[in-house]
C-alpha positions as semicolon CSV with decimal commas, in nm:
position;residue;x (nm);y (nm);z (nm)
1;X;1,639;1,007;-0,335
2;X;1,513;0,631;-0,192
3;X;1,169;0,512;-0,305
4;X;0,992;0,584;0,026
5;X;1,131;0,984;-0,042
6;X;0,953;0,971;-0,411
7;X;0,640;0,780;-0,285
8;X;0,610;1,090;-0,018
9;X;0,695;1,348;-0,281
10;X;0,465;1,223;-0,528
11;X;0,164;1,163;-0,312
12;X;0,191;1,413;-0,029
13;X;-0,039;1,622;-0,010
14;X;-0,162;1,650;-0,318
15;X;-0,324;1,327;-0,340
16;X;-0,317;1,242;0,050
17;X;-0,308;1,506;0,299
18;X;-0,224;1,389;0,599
19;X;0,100;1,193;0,699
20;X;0,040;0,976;0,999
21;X;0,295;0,868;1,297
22;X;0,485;0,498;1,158
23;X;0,438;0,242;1,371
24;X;0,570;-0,063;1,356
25;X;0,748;-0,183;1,001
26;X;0,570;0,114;0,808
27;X;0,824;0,403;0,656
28;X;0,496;0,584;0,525
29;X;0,149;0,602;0,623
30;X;-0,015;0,887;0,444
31;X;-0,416;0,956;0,462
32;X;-0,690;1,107;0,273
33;X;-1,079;1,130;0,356
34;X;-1,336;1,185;0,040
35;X;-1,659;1,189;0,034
36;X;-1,681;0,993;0,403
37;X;-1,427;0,717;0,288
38;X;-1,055;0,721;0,441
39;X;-0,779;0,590;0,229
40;X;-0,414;0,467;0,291
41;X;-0,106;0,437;0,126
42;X;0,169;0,235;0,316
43;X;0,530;0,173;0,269
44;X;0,773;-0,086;0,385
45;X;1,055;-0,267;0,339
46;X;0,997;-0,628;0,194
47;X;1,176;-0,904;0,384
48;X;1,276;-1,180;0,163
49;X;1,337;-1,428;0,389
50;X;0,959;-1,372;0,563
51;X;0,617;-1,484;0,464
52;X;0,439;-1,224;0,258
53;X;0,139;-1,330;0,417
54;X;0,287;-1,272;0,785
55;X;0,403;-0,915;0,604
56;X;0,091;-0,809;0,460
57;X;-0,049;-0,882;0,814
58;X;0,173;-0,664;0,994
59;X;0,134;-0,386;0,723
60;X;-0,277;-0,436;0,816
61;X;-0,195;-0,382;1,213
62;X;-0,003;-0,091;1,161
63;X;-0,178;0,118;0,939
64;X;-0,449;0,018;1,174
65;X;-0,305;0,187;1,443
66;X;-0,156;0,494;1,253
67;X;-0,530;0,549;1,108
68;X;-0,718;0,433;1,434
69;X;-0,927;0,251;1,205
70;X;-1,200;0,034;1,349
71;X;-1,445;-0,195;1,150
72;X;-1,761;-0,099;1,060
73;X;-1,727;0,251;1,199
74;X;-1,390;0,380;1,057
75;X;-1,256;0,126;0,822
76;X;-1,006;0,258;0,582
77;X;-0,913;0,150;0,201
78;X;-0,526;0,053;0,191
79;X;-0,303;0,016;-0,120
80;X;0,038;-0,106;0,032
81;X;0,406;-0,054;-0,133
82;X;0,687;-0,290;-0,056
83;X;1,004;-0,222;-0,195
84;X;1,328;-0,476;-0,191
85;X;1,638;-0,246;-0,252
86;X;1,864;-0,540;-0,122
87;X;1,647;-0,819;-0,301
88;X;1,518;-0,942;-0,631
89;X;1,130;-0,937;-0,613
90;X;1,089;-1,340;-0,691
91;X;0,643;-1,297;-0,681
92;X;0,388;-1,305;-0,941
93;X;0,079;-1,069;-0,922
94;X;-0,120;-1,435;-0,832
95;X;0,095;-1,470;-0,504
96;X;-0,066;-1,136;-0,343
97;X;-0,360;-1,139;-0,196
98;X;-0,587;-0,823;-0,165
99;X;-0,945;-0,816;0,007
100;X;-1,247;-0,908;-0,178
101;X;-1,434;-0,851;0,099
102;X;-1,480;-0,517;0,291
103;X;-1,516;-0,706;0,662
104;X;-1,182;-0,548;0,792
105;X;-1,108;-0,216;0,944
106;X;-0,792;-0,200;0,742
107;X;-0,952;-0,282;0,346
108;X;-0,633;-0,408;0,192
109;X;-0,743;-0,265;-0,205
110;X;-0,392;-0,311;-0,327
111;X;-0,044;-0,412;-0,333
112;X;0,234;-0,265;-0,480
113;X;0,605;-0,500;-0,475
114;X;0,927;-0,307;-0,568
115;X;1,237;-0,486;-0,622
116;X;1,576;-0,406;-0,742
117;X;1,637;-0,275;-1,077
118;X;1,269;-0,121;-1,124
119;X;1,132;-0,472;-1,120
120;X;0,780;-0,473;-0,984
121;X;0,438;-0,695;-0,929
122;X;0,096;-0,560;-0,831
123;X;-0,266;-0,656;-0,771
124;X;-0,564;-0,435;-0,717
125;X;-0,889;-0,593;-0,564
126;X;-1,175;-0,549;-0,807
127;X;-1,490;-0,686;-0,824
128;X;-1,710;-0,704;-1,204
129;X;-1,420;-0,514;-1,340
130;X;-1,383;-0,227;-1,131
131;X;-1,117;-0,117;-0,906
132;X;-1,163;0,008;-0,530
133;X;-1,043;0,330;-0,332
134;X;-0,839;0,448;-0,726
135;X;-0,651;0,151;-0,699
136;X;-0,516;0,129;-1,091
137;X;-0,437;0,517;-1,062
138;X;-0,251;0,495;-0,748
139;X;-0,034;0,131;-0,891
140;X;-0,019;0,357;-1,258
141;X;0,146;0,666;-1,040
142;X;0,338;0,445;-0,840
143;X;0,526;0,292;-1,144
144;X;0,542;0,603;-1,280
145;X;0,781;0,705;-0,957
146;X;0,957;0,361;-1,015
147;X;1,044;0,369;-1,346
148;X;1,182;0,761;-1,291
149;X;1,477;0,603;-1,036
């Protein structure tokens, strides 16, 4: 089963309960709404030879559109997942960059980088020492699903 299959399996729909149409690069937009608060998880493939920056950008404008979100009315919290079957992850956790602001309708809280081989990277926005939208229990379950390949 590919990664995309066991991020699906392992979050849907017990921790998010809606799946939402793909546009774009995304191979998984799933959804959940607590307590007034809507919350993504993404998945993609990672392009090696592309700017993460340029990446994380397009991940932004398509959950976006999958989630209709709109700032300041219906922003959601995203964690994102890229995953590099054909590619050695080459990042460090100080190459991501996740929001320390909430002044976007798409709140990037964290990303998640997959490569070959189990090999992974991850940052989680925090702010005085605490995580956003479950952040370390989503990048703890999502390693959990890696390291079970």
């Amino acid at each position: 089963m590919d990664l995309v299959a066991r991020v699906r399996q392992g979050f849907f729909p017990e921790v998010y309960d809606q799946e939402c149409k793909t546009p774009g690069s995304l191979q998984l937009c799933l959804l959940k709404k607590h307590s007034g608060a809507r919350y993504c998880l993404a998945v993609a493939e990672f392009d090696p030879t592309a700017d993460l920056a340029s990446q994380i950008a397009a991940m932004r404008a398509a959950v976006r559109q999958a989630t209709g979100a709109l700032w300041m009315f219906k922003e959601v919290g995203a964690y994102l997942v890229l995953h590099a079957d054909a590619a050695d992850v080459n990042l460090h956790a100080d190459q991501l960059e996740v929001d320390k602001t909430g002044v976007h309708a798409v709140i990037v809280q964290g990303i998640h980088l997959v490569g070959r081989d189990s090999a992974e990277v991850f940052k989680h926005s925090q702010w005085g020492g605490q995580t956003f939208g479950s952040a370390d229990a989503i990048g703890a379950r999502i390693s959990d699903i890696v390291r079970s390949r």
